[in-house]
N, C-alpha and C positions, 0 to 999 in steps of 0.2 A: 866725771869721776864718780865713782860710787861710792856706797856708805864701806865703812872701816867693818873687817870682818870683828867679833863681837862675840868671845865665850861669858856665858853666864854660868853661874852656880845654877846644879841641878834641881830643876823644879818639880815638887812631886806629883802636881796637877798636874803636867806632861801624860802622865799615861791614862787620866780622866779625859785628857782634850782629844788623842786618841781615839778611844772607845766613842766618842761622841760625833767625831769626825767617820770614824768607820759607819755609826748607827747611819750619819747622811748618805754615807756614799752606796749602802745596801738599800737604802730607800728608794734611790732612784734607780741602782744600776743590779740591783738585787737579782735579775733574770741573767745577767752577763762575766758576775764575777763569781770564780769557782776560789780565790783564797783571799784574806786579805790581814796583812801584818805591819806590825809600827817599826821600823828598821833606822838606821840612825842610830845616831850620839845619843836624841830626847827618849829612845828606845832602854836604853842600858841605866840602871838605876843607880844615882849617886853621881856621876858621869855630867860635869858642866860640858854644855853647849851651844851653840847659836840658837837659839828660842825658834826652830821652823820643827814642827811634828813633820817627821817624813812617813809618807804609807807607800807600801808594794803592794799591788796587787794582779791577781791574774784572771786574764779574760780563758776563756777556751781558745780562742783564735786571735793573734795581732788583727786581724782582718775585722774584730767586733771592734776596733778602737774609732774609727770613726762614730760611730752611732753613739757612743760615749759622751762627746766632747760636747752637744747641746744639752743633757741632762746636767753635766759638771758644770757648763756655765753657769745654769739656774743655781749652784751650790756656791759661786762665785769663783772658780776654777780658770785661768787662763791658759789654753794649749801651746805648749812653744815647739813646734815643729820643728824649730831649724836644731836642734838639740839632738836629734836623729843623727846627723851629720857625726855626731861621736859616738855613741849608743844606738845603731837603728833597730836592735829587738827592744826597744823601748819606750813608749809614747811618755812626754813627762808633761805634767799641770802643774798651774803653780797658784795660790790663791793668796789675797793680800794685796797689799798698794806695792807700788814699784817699788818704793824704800824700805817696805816692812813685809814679805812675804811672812804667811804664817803656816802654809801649809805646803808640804808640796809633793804630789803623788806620782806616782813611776808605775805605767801599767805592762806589764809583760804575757808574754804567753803561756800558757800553765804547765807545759813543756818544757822541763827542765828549771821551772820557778824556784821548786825546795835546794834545789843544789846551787843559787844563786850565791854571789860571793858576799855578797851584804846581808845576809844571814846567814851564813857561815862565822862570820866578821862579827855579827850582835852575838849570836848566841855563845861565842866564845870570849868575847868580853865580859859580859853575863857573869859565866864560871868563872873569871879567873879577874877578881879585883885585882892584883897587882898590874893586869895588865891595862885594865882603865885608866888608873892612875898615872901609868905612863902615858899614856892616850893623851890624856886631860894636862897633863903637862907638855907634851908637845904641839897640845893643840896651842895652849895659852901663848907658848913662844913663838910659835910661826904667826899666829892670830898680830901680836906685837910686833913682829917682822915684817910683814906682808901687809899691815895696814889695809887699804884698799881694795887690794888687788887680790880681787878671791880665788882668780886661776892661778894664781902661784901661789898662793895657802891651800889650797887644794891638788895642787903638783905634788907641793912639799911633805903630804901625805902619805905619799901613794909607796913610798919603800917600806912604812911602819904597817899600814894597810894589806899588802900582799903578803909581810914578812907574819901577820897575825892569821892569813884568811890561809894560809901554807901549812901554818901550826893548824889550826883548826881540820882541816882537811886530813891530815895526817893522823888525826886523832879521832876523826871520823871512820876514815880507813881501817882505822887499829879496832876501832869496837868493831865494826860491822867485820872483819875477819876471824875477832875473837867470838862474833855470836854465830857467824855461818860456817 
């Protein structure tokens, strides 16, 4: 059994651990990565969430990801391959004890990177505090629900998730129509 899923009140050193996490990840893979962004809950300010910094970042080619994964180990980085199996444009790391992940990085291809739904998704909870707050309340109750069992807290997301990344899209559409 694993540990109980876990929203915290929002911490404002979240986006210092970030930029310092990012400063490592340029150090080492600084020749390979063309973007890199804090996406996530710990991303959205004011926004309680499970205490893991999430980064995106994009290589030039899924193809640079192996050559990746022994510089990320030295940052203490563990690759979980079989994660592919739901996600294959996306290599994920995850860094931290098995109980306490603290970090956990999503490398993609640069290729379609900016129109990812998980920045679609931050940058319009961003804009629109009423909708965090929703957010952050249905996290807290599926969190209480769901106990343990992070794939069904993370299931239980995914209607409020697409219903936000649908709005944002749409509202993407509308500017970029009303600017071209």
């Amino acid at each position: 059994m694993g540990a109980p899923v876990v929203i915290v009140a929002y911490d404002p050193q979240w986006p210092r651990r970030y930029e310092q996490e990012k400063a490592a990840l340029l150090s080492v893979l600084s020749d390979r990565l063309v973007a890199v962004e804090h996406m996530g809950s710990t991303a959205i300010p004011g926004l309680g969430a499970k205490p893991i910094i999430d980064i995106m970042a994009a290589l030039r080619s899924l193809e640079e990801a192996p050559t990746c994964i022994e510089p990320l180990r030295g940052l203490g980085y563990d690759y979980v391959p079989e994660f592919e199996a739901f996600i294959p444009e996306r290599r994920f790391f995850r860094k931290g004890s098995p109980e306490k992940h603290t970090h956990h990085l999503h490398l993609f291809a640069q290729s379609h990177f900016w129109d990812r739904h998980e920045l679609l998704f931050r940058d319009y909870v961003r804009a629109h505090p009423e909708a965090a707050q929703e957010y952050e309340r249905l996290k807290r109750e599926l969190a209480s629900r769901y106990g343990t069992d992070r794939e069904g807290y993370t299931n239980a997301k995914t209607e409020f998730v697409q219903s936000i990344v649908a709005l944002a899209q749409a509202e993407k559409d509308k500017l970029s129509r009303s600017s071209g």
